[in-house]
N, C-alpha and C positions, 0 to 999 in steps of 0.2 A: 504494500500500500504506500500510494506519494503522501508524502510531507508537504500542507500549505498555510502558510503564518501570513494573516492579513491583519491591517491596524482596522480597527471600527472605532469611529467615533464613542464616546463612553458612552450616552443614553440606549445604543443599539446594546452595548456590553452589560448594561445594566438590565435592560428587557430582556437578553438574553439570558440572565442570569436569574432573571425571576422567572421565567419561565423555565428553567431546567426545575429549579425548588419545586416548584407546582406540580411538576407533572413526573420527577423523579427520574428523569434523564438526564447526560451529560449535556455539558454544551457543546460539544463537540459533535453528539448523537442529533443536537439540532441543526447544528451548521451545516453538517454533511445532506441532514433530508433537507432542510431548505435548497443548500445548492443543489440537489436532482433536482427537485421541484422545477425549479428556475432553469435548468437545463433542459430538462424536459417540454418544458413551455416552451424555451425560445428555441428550441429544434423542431417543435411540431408547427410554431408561426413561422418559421424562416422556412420551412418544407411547402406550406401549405399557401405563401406568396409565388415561391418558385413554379409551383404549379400551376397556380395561377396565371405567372406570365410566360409559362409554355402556353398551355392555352392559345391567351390572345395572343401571343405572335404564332402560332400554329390553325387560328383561325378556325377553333373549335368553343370557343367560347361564346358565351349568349350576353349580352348586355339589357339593363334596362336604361332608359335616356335622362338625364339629370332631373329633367322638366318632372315627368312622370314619379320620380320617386321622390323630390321635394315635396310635390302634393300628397303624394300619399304621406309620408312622414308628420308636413304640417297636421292632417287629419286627425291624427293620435289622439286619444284622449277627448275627441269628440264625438256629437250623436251622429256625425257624416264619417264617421271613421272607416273609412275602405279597404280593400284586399289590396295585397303586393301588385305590385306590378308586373306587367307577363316581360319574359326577358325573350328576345330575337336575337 
């Protein structure tokens, strides 16, 4: 297993540390699940962009047009509230 020593600010050091007390894990046991966590995410968002612009530069992808999804968005929350917009 690698070895990594980062400085944190102390209020993060300090959450940390009340949070290990709590819950009866090291902080180290939280540092390492956070950082999957956060790997995890930003591999499935950076994955999930990439795919996305294969797509549209491979001219498989479907759009819906600003116009149409501004209005529907402004709708929210009101009695005119609408369905998605069809994507082409």
């Amino acid at each position: 297993m690698a070895t990594l020593s980062i400085r944190v600010p102390e209020e993060i050091g300090e959450q940390l540390e009340k949070l290990a007390e709590a819950t009866g894990r090291t902080r180290s046991f939280l540092a390492l699940d956070a950082l999957r966590r956060y790997l995890d995410q930003e591999e499935w968002q950076t994955q999930a962009a990439r795919t996305a612009v294969e797509r549209a530069d491979g001219g498989t992808a479907k759009y819906a047009g600003h116009d149409a999804v501004d209005h529907w968005l402004a709708s929210w929350g009101t009695d005119e509230e609408g369905d998605a917009p069809e994507c082409q």
